[in-house]
Structure formats: C-alpha cells, structure tokens
C-alpha positions in Angstrom: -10.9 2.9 -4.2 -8.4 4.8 -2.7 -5.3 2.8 -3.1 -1.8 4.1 -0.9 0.2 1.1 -1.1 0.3 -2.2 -2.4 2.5 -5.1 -1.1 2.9 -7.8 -3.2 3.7 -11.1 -1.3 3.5 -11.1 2.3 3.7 -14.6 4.2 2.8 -13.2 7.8 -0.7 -11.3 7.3 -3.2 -13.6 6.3 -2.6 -17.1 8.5 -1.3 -20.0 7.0 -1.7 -18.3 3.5 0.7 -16.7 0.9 -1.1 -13.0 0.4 -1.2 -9.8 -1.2 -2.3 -6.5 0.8 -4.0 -3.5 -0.4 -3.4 -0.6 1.8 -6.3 2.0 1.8 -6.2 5.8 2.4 -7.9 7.0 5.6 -9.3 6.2 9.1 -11.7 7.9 11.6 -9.4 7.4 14.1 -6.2 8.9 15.1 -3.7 6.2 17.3 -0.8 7.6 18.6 0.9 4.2 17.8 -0.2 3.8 14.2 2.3 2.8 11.8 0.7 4.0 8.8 0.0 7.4 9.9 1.1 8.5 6.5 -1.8 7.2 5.2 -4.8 7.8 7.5 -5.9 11.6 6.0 -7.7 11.5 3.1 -6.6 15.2 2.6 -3.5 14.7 1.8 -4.0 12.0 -1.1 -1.0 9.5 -1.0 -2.6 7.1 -3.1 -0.8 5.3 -5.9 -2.3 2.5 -7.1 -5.4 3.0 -9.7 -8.1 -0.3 -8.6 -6.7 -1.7 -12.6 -3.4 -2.2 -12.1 -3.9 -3.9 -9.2 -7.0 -6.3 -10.2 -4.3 -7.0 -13.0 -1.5 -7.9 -10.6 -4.0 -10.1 -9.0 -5.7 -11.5 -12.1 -1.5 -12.5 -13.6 -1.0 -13.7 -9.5 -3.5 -16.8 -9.4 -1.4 -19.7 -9.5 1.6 -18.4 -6.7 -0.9 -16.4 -4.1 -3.8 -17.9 -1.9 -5.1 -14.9 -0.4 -6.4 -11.0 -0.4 -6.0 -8.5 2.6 -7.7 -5.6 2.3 -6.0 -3.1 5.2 -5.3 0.9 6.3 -6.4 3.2 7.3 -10.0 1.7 7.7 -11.2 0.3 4.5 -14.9 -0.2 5.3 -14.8 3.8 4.8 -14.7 3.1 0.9 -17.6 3.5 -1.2 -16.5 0.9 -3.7 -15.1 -1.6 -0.9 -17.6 -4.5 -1.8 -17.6 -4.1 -5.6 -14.0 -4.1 -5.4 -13.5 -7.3 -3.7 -16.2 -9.1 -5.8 -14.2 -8.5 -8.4 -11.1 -10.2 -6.5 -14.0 -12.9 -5.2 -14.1 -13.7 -8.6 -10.5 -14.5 -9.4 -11.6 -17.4 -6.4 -9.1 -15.9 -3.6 -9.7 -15.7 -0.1 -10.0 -12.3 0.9 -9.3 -11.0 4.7 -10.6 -7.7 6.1 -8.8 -5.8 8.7 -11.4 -3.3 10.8 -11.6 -1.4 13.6 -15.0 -2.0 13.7 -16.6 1.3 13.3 -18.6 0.1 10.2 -21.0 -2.9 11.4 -23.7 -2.1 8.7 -20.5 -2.7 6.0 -18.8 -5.4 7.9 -22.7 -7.0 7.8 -22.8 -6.7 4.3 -19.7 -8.3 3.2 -20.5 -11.0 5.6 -23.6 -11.6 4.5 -22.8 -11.3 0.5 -19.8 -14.5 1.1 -17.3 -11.5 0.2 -14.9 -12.1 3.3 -13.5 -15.1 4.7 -11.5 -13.9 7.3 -11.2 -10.8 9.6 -9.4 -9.3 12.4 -11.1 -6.5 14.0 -8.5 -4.2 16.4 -10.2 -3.8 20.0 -8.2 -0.6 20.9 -9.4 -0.6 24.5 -12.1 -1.1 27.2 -14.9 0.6 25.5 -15.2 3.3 28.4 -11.6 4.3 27.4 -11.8 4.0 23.5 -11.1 7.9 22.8 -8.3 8.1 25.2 -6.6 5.4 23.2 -7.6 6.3 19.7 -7.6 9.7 20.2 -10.7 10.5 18.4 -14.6 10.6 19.4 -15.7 6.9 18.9 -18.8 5.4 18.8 -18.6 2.6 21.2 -22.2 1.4 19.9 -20.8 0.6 16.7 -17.8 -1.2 17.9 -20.0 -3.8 20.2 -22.4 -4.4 17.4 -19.2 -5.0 15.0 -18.0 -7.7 18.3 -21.5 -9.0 17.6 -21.4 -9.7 14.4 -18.6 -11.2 14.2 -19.3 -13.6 17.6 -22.1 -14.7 15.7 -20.7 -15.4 12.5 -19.3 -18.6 10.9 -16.2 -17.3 9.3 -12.8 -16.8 10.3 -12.3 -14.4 12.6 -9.5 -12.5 15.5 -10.1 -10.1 18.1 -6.4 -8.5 18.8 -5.2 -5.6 20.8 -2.0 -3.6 20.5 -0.6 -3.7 24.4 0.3 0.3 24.4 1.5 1.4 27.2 -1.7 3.2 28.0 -3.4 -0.2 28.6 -3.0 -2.0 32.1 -3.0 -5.9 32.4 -6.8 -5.3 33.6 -7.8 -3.5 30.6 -6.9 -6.7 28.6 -9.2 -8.2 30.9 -12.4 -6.0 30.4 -11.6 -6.1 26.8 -11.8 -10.1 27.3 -15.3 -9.6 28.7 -16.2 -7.3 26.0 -15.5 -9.9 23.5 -16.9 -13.6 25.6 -16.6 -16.4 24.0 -14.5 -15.2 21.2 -12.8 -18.1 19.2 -9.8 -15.9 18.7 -7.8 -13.2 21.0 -4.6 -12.1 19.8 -2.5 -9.6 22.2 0.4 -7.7 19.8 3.6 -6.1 20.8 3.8 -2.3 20.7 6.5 -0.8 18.5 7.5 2.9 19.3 6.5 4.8 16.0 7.3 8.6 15.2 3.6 10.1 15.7 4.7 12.9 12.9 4.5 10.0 10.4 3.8 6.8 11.9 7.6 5.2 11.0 9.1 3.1 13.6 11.4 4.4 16.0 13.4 1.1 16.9 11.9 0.9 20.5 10.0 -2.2 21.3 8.6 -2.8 24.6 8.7 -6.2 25.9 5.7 -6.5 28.0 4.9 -8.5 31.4 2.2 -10.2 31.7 1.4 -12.3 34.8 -0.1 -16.0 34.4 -2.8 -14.8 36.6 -4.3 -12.2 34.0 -3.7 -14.8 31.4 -5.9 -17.8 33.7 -8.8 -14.2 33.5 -8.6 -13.9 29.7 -8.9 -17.3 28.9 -11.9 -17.5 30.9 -13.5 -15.2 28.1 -12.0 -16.7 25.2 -11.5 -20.0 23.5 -8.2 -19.1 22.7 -5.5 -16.7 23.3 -2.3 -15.8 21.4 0.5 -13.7 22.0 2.1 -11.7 18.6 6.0 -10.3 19.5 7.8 -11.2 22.8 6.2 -11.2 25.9 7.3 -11.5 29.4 5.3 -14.6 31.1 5.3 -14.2 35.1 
C-alpha cells in the first residue's frame, strides 16, 4: 500500500463512530477543488507510512477507536487494498471506503468478501459533464455501474457531491436522477483550495439553494443532507 498520511483519531469522517484514516497516494482524476492535491501523483511518492506501523497503531488502538477509513487519492487503485483491510477486518473494526467510483469490479469485491461496511462514493457531476468537473477523461460506464452496486447493496452507504461553482442547482438535480432511490445524498460546501497544492485558501462559499430544487431532489432520494452552511430560499 501506498501510505501518504495517516490521521489518528478523527470524530467527523466515519458517522457516529470514533475513527482512524489512512490516506492513500494517487487518483485518476485531477479536481480543481481537491484538497489533497499533494497526494494524488503517484510520481512524486509522498508516502510515509510503511502498511506495519500502521496495522500496529491499529492493532495497540482496539479498545479507544470503533472504525477504519480508508481515503485519497482513490484507494481502490491499490493492488493490496483488500488484503490490507482483511488484515484490519480482523482486528473486528468497521472499515469505511471513500470512492469515486471508477473501480466497480474492486468496489464489487470488497462488498462481496464482508470487507466494507460503509462507503461514500463522490458523484462529481451529471455524467455528461464528468470531465469538465474532474478534469480528466472518465469513464462514465464505470461510475453508473459503481451507483449500481452500491443501490443494490445492503451496507451503509452515501452518495455526496461537492457544490463547486461549476455545478448549477439543476445539475444537483440530474445527479439526483442518476442516483434514484438512494438511501443517502449528501451535498458538501466548497472550500477555495490553492490548485498548485490543494491547501485551503480561507474562501468558503455559502451556497443558495432554493426549497424548490430541494422538493426535486428529494423526489430521487430517501434522504438528503446538507454538510457546511447553506443558504435555504
């Protein structure tokens, strides 16, 4: 595994659980918004944690954590991803996946094998606009068999889009249609981040959103939740 960073306790990624998070090095996509840009090429290797010292940290960890979040980059582009978290399976801690969704054979897999229990899959866009937003050739294919997957599962899972400035109150709605009958839709606050390396620039953008667009979303989805401050018209 390629390991960048490594947060030890973190109360707000995994609901209602007390977590660690394993960071991993490199994604196939390139958002202008991404706040771990630093981390996303695989050329440049940033990684500092070997897969010991933190099954260790884990293993000593037991009794004071609850969950697992494996995050990036895009971790379902590591080899070693599902022998790595059977190894934490084992230690008996729920484990959470954070995808884009661009790996449905892997995100099958670690369904299928009990090795995740919850996930949140980023929906960067309408799928006819996915390259714009992510900057990068993506195959939509892949990301609607991913949707799939998941709306067929019996796990935990969230749908949630970053509300860039690129996206248009009706864009949340095609993404809604993209993603029917979702248990979960979460719509995030943008942060400004410096695109040279993906560090926060202090601007956040309070978006509008009219009750209107929220009556169309929850038509799609059994429930919808807003993560930052939002403006409710």
């Amino acid at each position: 595994m390629l390991i960048a960073g490594f947060q030890k306790t973190s109360l707000i990624d995994y609901p209602k659980k007390i977590s660690a998070v394993i960071f991993t090095q490199g994604c196939n996509m390139n958002c202008g918004y991404c706040h771990n840009r630093h981390i996303i090429n695989t050329d440049k290797k940033s990684s500092c944690f070997s897969d010991s010292e933190v099954l260790d940290f884990l293993l000593k960890r037991k009794l004071l954590l609850d969950g697992v979040v494996i995050t990036g980059g895009e971790p379902t582009l590591q080899k070693d991803l599902l022998s790595f978290i059977e190894r934490i399976k084992c230690m008996e801690y729920s484990t959470k996946l954070d995808t884009n969704g661009t790996n449905p054979d892997i995100l099958n897999d670690l369904i299928r094998n009990g090795l995740i229990d919850y996930v949140a899959m980023d929906i960067k866009a309408p799928l006819d606009n996915y390259s714009k937003i992510c900057c990068s050739e993506v195959d939509t294919g892949k990301i609607e068999k991913s949707i799939q997957i998941l709306l067929q599962s019996k796990i935990e899972y969230e749908f949630r889009t970053t509300y860039v400035p690129d996206l248009t109150e009706k864009d949340l709605i095609e993404i809604s249609k993209c993603i029917s009958g979702a248990r979960k839709y979460v719509i995030q606050q943008y942060r400004q981040v410096n695109k040279a390396d993906g560090t926060y620039t202090g601007v956040v953008e309070k978006r509008k959103i009219h009750n209107t667009a929220i009556s169309e979303i929850k038509a799609y989805v059994s429930m919808l939740k807003f993560r930052g401050e939002f403006g409710i018209i």
